[in-house]
Backbone and ligand atoms as CSV (ligand in chain L), in Angstrom:
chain,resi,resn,atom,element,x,y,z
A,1,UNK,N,N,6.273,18.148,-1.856
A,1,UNK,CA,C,5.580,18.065,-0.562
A,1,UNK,C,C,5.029,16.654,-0.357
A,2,UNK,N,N,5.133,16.290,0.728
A,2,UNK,CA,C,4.968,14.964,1.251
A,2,UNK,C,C,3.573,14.871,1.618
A,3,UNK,N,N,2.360,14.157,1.069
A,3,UNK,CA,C,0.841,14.060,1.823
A,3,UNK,C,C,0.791,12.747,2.606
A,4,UNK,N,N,0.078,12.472,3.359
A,4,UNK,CA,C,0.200,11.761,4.316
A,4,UNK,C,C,-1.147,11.109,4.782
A,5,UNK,N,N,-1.587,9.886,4.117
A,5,UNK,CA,C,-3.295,9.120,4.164
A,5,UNK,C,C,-3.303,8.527,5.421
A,6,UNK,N,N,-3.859,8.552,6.608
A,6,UNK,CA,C,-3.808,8.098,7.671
A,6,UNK,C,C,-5.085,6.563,7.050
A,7,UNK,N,N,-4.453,5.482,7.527
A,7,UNK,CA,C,-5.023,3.987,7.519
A,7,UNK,C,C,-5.838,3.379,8.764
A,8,UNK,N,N,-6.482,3.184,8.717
A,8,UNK,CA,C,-7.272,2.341,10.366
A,8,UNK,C,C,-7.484,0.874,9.811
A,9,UNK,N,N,-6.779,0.135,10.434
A,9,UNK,CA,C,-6.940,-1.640,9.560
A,9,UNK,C,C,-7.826,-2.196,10.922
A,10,UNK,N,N,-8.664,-3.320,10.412
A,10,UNK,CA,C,-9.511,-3.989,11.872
A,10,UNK,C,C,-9.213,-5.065,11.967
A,11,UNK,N,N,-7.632,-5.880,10.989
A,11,UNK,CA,C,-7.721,-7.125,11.554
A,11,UNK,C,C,-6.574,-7.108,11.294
A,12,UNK,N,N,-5.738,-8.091,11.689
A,12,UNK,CA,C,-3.842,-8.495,11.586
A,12,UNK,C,C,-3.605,-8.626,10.290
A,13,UNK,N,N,-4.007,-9.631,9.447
A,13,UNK,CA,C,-3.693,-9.384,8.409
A,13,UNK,C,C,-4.972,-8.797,7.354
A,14,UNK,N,N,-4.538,-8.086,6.508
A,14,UNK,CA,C,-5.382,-7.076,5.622
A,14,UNK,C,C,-5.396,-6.531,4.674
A,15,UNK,N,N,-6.039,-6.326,3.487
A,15,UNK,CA,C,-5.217,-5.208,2.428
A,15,UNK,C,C,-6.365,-4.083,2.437
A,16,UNK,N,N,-6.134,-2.791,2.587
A,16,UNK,CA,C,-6.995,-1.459,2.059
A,16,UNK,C,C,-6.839,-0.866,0.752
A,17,UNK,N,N,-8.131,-0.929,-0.029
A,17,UNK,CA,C,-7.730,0.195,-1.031
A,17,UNK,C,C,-7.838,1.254,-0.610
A,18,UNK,N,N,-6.070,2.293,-0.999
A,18,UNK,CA,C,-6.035,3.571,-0.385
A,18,UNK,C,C,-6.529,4.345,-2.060
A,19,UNK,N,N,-6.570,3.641,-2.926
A,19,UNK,CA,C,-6.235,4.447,-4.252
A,19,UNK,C,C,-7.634,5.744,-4.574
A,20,UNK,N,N,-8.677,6.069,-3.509
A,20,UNK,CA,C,-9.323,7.188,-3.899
A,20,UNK,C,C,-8.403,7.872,-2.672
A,21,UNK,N,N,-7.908,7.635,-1.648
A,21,UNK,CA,C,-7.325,8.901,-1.207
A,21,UNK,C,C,-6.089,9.478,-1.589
A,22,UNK,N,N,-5.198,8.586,-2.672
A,22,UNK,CA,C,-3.701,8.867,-3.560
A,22,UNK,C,C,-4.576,9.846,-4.673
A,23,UNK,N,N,-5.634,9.673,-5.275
A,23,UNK,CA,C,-6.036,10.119,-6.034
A,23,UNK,C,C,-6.405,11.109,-6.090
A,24,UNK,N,N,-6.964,11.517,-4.516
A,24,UNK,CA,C,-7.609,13.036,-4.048
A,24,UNK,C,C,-5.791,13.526,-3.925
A,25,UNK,N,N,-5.314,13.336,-3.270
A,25,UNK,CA,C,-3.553,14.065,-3.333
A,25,UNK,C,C,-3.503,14.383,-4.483
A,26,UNK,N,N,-3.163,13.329,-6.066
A,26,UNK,CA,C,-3.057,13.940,-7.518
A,26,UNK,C,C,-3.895,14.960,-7.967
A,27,UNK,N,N,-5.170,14.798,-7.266
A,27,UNK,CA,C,-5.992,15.776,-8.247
A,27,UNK,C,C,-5.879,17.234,-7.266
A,28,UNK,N,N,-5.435,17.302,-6.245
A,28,UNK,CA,C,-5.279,18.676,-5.531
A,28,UNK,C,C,-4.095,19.103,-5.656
A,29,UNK,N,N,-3.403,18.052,-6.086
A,29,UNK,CA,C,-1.324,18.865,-6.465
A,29,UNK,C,C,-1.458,19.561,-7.975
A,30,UNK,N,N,-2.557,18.702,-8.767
A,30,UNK,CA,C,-2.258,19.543,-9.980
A,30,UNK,C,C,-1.709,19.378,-10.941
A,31,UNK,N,N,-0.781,18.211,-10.872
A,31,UNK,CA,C,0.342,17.383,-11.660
A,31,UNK,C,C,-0.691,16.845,-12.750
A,32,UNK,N,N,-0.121,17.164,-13.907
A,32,UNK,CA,C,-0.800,16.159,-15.402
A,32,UNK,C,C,0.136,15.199,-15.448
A,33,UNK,N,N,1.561,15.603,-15.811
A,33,UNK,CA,C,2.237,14.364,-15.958
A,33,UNK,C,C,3.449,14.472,-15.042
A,34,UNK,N,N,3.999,12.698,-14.659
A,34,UNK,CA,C,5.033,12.701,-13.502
A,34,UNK,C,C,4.906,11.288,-12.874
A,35,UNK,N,N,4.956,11.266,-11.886
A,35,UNK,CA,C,4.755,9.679,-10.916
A,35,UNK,C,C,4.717,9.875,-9.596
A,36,UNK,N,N,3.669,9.355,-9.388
A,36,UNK,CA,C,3.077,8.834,-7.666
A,36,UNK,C,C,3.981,8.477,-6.969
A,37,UNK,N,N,4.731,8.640,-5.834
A,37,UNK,CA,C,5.445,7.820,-4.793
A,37,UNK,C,C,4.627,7.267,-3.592
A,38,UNK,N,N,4.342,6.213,-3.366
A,38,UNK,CA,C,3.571,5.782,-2.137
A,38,UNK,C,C,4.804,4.976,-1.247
A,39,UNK,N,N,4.432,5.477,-0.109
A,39,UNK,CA,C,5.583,5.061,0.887
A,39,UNK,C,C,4.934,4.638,2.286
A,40,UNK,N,N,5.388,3.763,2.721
A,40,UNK,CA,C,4.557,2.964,3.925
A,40,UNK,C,C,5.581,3.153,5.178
A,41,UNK,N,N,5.929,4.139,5.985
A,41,UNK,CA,C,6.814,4.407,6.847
A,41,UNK,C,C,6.289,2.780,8.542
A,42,UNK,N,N,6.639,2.129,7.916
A,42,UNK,CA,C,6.232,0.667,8.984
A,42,UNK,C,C,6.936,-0.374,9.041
A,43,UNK,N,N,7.431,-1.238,9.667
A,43,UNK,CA,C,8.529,-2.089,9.604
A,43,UNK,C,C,7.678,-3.556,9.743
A,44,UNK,N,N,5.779,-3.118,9.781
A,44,UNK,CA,C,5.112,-4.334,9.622
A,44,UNK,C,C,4.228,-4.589,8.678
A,45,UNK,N,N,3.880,-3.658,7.889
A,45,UNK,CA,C,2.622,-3.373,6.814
A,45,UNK,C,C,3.905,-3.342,5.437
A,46,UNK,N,N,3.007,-2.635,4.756
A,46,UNK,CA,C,3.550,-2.630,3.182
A,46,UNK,C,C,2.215,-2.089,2.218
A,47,UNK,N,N,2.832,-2.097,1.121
A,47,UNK,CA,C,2.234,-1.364,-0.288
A,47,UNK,C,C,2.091,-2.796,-1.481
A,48,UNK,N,N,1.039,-2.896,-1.957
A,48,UNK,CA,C,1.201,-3.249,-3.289
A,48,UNK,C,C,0.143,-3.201,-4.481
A,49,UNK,N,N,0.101,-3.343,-5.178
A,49,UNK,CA,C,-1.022,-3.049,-6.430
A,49,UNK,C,C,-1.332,-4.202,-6.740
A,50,UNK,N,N,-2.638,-4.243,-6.675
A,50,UNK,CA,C,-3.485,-5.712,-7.398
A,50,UNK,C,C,-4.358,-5.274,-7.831
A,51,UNK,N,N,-5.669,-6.575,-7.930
A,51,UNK,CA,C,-6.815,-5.972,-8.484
A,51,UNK,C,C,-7.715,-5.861,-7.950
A,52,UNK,N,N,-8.791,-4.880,-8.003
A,52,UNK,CA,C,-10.104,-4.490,-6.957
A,52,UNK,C,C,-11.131,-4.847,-7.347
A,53,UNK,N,N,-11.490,-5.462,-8.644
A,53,UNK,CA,C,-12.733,-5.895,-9.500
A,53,UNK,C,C,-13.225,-6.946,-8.086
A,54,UNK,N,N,-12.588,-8.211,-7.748
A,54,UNK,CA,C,-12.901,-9.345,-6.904
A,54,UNK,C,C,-11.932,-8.896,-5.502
A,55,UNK,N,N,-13.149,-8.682,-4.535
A,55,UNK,CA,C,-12.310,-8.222,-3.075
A,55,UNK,C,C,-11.459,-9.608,-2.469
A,56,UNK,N,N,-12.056,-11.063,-3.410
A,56,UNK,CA,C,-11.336,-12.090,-2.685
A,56,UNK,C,C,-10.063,-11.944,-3.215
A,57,UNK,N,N,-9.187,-11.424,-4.044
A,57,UNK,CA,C,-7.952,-11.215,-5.016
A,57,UNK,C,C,-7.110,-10.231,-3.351
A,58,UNK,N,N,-7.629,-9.676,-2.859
A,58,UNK,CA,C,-6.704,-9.214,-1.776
A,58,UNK,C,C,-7.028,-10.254,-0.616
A,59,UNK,N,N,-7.910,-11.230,-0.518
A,59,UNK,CA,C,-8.078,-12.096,0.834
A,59,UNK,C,C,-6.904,-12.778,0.321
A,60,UNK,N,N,-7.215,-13.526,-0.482
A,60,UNK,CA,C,-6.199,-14.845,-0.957
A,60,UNK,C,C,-5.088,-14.097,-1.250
A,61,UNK,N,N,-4.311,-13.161,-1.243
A,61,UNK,CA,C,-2.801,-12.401,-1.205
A,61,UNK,C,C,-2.565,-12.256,0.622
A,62,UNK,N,N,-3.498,-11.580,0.954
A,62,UNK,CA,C,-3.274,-11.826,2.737
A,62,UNK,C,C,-3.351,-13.616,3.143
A,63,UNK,N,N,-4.400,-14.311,2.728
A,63,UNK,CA,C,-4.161,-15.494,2.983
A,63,UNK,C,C,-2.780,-16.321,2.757
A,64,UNK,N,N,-2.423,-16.305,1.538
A,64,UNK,CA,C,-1.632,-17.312,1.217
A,64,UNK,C,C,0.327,-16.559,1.649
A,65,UNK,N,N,-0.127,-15.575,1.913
A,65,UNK,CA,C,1.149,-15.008,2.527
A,65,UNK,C,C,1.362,-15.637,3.737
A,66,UNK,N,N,-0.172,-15.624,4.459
A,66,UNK,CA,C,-0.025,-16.320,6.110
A,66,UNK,C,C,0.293,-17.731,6.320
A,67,UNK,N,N,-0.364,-18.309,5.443
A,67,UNK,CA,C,0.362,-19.333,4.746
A,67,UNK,C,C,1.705,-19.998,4.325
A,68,UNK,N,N,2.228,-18.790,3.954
A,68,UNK,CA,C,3.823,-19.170,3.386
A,68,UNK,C,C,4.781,-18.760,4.862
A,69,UNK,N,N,4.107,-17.471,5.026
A,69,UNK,CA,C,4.634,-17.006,6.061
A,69,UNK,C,C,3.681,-17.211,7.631
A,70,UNK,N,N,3.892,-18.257,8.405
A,70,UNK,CA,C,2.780,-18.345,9.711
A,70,UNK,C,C,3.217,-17.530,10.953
A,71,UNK,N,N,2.630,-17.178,11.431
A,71,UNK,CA,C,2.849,-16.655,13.256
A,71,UNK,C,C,3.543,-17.521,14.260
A,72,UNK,N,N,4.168,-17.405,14.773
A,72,UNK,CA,C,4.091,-18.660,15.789
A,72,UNK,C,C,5.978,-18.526,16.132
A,73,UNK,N,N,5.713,-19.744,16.111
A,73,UNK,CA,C,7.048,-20.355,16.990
A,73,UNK,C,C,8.704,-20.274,15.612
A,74,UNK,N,N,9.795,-20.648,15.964
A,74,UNK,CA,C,10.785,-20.617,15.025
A,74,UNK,C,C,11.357,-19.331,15.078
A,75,UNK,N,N,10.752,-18.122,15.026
A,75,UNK,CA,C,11.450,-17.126,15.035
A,75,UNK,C,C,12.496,-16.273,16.015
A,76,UNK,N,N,13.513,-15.704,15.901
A,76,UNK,CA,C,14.696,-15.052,17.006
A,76,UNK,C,C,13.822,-13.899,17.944
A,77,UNK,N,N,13.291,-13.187,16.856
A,77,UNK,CA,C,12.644,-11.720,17.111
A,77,UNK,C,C,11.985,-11.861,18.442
A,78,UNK,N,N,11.892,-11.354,19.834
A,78,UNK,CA,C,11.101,-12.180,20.803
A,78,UNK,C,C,9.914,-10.751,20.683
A,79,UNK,N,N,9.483,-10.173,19.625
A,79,UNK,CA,C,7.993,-9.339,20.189
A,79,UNK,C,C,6.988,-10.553,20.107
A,80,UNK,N,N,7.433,-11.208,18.738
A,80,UNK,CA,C,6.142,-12.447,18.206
A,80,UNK,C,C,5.060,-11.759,17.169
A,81,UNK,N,N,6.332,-10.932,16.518
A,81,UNK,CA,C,5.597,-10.626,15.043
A,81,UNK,C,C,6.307,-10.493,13.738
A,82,UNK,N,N,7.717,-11.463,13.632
A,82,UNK,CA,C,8.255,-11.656,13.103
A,82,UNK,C,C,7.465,-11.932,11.756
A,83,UNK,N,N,6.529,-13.162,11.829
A,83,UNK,CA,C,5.931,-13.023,10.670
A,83,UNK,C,C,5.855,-11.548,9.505
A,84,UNK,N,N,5.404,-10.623,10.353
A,84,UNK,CA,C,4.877,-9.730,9.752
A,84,UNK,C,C,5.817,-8.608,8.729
A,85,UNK,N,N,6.904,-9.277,10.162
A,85,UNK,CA,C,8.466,-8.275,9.495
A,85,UNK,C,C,8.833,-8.972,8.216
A,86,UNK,N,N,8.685,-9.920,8.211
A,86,UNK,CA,C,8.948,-10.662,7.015
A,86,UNK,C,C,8.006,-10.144,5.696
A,87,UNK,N,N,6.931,-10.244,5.681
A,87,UNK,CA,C,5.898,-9.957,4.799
A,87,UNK,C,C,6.155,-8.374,4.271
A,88,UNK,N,N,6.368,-7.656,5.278
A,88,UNK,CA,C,6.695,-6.036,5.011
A,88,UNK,C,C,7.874,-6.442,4.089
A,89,UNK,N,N,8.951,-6.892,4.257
A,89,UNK,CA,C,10.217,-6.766,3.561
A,89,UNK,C,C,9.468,-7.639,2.212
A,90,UNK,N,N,9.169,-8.664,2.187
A,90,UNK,CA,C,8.594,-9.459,0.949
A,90,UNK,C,C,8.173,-8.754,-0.198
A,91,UNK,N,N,6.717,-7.716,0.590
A,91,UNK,CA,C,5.637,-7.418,-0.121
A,91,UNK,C,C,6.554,-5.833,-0.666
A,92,UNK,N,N,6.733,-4.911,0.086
A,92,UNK,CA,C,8.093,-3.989,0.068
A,92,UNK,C,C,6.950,-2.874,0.359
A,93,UNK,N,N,8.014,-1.495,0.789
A,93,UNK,CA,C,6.864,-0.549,1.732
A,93,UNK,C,C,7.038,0.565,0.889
A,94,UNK,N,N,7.546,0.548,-0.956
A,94,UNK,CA,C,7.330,1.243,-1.455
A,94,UNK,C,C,7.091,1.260,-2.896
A,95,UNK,N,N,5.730,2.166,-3.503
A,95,UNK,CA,C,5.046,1.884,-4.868
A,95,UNK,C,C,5.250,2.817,-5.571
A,96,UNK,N,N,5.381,2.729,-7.063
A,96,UNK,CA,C,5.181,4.285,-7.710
A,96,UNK,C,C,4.206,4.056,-9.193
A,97,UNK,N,N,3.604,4.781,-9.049
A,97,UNK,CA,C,2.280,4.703,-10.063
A,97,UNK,C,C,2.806,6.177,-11.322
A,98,UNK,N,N,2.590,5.480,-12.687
A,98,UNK,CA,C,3.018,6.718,-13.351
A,98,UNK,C,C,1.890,8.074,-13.817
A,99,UNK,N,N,1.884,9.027,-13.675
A,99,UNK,CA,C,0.517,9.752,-13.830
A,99,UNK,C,C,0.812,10.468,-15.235
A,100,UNK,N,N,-0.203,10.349,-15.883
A,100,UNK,CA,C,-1.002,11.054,-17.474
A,100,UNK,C,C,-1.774,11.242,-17.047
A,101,UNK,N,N,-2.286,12.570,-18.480
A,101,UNK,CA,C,-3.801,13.278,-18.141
A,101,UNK,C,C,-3.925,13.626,-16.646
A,102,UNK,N,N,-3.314,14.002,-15.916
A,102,UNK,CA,C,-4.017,14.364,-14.407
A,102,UNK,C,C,-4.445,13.211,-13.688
A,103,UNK,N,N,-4.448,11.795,-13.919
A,103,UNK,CA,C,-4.332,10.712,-13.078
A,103,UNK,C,C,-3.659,9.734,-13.102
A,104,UNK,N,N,-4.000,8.728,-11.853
A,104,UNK,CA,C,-2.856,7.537,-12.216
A,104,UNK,C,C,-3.256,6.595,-13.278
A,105,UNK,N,N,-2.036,6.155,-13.904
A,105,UNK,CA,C,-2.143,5.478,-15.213
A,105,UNK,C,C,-2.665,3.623,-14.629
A,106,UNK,N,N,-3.550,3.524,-13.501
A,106,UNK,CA,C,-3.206,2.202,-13.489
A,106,UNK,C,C,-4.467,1.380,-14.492
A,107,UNK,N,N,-3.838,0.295,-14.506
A,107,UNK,CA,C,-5.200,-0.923,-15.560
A,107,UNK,C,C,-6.293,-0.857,-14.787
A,108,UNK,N,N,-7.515,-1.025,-15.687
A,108,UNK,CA,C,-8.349,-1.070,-15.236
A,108,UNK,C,C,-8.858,-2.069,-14.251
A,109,UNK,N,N,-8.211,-3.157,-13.771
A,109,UNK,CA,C,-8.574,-3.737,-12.470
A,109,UNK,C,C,-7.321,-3.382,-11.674
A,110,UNK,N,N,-7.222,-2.331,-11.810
A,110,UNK,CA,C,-5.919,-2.268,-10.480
A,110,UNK,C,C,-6.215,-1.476,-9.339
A,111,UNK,N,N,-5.753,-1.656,-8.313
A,111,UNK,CA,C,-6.362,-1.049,-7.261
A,111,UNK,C,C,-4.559,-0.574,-6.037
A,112,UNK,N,N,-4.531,0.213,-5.347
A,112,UNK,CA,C,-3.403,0.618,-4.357
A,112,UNK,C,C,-3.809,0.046,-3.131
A,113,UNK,N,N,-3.249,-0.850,-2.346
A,113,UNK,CA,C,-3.361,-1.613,-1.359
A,113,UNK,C,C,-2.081,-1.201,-0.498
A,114,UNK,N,N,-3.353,-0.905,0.934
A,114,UNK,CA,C,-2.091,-0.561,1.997
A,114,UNK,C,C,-2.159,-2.010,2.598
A,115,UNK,N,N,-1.194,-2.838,3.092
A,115,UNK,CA,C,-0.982,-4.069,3.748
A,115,UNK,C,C,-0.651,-4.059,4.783
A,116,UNK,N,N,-1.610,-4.339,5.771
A,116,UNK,CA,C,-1.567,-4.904,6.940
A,116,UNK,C,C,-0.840,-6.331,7.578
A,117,UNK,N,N,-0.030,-6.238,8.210
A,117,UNK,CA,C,0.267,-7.466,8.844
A,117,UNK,C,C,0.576,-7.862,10.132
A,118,UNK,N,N,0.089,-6.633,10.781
A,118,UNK,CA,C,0.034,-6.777,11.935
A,118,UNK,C,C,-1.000,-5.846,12.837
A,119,UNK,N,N,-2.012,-5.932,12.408
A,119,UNK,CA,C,-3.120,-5.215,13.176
A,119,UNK,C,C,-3.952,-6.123,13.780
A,120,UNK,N,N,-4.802,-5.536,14.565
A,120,UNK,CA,C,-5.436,-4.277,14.068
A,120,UNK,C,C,-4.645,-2.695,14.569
A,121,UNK,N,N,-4.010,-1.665,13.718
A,121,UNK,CA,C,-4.007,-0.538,14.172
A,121,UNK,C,C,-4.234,0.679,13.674
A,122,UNK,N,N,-3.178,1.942,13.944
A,122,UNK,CA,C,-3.545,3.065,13.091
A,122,UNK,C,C,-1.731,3.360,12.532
A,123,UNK,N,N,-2.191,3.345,11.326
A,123,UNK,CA,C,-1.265,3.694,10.186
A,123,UNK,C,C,-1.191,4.312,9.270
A,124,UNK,N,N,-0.513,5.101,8.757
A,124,UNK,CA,C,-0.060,6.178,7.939
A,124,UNK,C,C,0.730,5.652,6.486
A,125,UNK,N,N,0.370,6.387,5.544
A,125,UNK,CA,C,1.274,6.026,4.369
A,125,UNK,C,C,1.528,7.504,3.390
A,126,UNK,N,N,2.721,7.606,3.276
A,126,UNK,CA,C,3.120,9.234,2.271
A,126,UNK,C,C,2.597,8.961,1.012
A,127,UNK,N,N,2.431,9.738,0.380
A,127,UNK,CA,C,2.167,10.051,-0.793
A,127,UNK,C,C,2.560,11.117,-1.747
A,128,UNK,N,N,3.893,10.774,-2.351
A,128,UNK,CA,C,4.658,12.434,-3.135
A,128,UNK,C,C,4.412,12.202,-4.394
A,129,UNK,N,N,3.745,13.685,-5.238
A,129,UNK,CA,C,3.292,13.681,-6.645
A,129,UNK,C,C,4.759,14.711,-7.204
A,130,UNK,N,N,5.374,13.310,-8.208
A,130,UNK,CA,C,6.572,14.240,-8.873
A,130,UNK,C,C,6.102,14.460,-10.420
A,131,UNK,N,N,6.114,16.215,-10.775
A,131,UNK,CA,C,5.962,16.258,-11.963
A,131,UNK,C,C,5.603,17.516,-12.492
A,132,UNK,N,N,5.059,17.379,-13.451
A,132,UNK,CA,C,4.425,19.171,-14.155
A,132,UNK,C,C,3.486,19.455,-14.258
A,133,UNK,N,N,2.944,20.586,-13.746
A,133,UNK,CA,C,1.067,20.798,-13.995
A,133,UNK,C,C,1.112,21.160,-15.433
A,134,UNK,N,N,1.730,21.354,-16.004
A,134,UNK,CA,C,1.406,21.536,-17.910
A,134,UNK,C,C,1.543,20.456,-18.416
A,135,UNK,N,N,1.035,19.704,-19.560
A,135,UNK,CA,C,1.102,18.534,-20.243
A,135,UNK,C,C,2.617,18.987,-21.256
A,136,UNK,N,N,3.200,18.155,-21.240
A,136,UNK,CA,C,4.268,18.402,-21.818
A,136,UNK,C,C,4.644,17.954,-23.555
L,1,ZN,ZN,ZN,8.592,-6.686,15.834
């Protein structure tokens, strides 16, 4: 079964930690062991895992993307958010986290980041828990 975290971003570019609402999905499916699928159904945002200890560790990943990648002029695409299409394909719109013990196995500064790159809007990301509620 497919769960589904609805996102509200307030600025164009952005990262959210979604990882307490992936976490409420694992702990209500029941799964001890298996793997997380996070999926970003968007052709402008994206998924990726960093770290949450320092909130500037997701500025400077949105920054220096805007950076590599700028807004503006050069591009075919005529909406004028090419940038962003780019960054989605870069950053990629899909994660999988492995789960033990009944949660996700990530390091202790790791955090699930939904990526914004073109907001501000409202966005959605799946979330499928594959695996066994018995420890195996
Ligand atoms: Zn577009």
């Amino acid at each position: 079964m497919v769960h589904e975290i609805p996102v509200r971003t307030r600025s164009r570019n952005e990262l959210v930690d979604i990882t307490g609402s992936v976490r409420e999905i694992l702990e209500r499916s029941g799964v001890q062991e298996g793997i997380c699928h996070i999926y970003v159904p968007h052709t402008t945002a994206a998924v990726t895992i960093n770290e949450k200890a320092d909130p500037n560790v997701a500025r400077d990943v949105a920054e220096m993307l805007s950076r590599l990648i700028p807004e503006g002029e050069g591009y075919r695409h005529a909406e004028g958010n090419s940038d962003a299409h780019v960054k989605s394909s870069l950053v990629g719109v899909s994660a999988f986290v492995p789960v033990s013990g009944g949660d996700l196995l990530l390091g202790t500064w790791q955090a699930i980041f939904f990526c914004e790159f073109d907001g501000p809007r409202t966005r959605r990301c799946h979330v499928r828990i594959l695996g066994q509620k018995n420890a195996a």
